[in-house]
C-alpha positions in Angstrom: -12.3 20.0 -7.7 -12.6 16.8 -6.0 -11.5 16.2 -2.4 -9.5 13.3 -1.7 -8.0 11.7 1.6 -4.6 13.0 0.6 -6.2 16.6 0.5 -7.8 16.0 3.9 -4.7 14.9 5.2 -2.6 17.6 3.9 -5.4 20.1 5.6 -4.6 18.3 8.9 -0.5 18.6 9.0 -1.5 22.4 8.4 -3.5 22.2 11.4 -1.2 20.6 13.5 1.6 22.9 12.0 -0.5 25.6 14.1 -0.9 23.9 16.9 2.9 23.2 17.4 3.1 27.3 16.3 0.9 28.0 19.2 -2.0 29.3 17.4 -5.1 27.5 17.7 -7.3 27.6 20.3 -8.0 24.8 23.1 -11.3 24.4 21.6 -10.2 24.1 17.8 -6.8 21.6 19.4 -9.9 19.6 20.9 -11.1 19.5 17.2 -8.1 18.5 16.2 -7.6 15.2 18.1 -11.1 14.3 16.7 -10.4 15.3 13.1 -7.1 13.1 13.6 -8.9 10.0 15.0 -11.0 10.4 11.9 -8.6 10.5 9.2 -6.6 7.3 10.8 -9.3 5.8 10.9 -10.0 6.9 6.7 -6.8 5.5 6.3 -7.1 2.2 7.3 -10.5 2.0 5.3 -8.7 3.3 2.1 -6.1 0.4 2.6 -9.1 -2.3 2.9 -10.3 -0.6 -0.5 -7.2 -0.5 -1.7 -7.2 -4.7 -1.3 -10.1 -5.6 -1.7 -9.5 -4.0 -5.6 -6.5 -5.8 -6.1 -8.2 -9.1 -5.1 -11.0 -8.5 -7.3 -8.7 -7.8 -10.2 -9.2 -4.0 -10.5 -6.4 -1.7 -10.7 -6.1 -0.2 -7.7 -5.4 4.0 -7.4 -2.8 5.3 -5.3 -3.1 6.2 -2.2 -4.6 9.3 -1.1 -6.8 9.7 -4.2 -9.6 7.6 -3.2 -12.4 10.3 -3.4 -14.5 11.0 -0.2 -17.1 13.2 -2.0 
């Protein structure tokens, strides 16, 4: 099975479900933040992929499958 940035995203909320729960460590909520910063930043890359397919005349997936294997 193939991850995708909606998978990766999904594993974050977990995550941060935890946190708000009380039950990660200050160390993994530091990883946290950084694992954050990294899927926003996925995000908006997706969305430039996202255009530049439609301007090229490709049909464009939804969002969260692009594949990030």
């Amino acid at each position: 099975m193939k991850n995708t940035t909606a998978k990766i995203r999904k594993t974050l909320a977990d995550a941060l479900e935890k946190a708000s729960k009380g039950e990660l460590s200050i160390e993994d909520g530091r990883n946290l933040i950084g694992l954050a910063n990294q899927i926003s930043n996925s995000m908006a890359v997706e969305v430039k992929v996202m255009t530049m397919q439609q301007r090229a005349g490709h049909a464009v997936q939804k969002f969260g499958c692009l594949e990030v294997d």
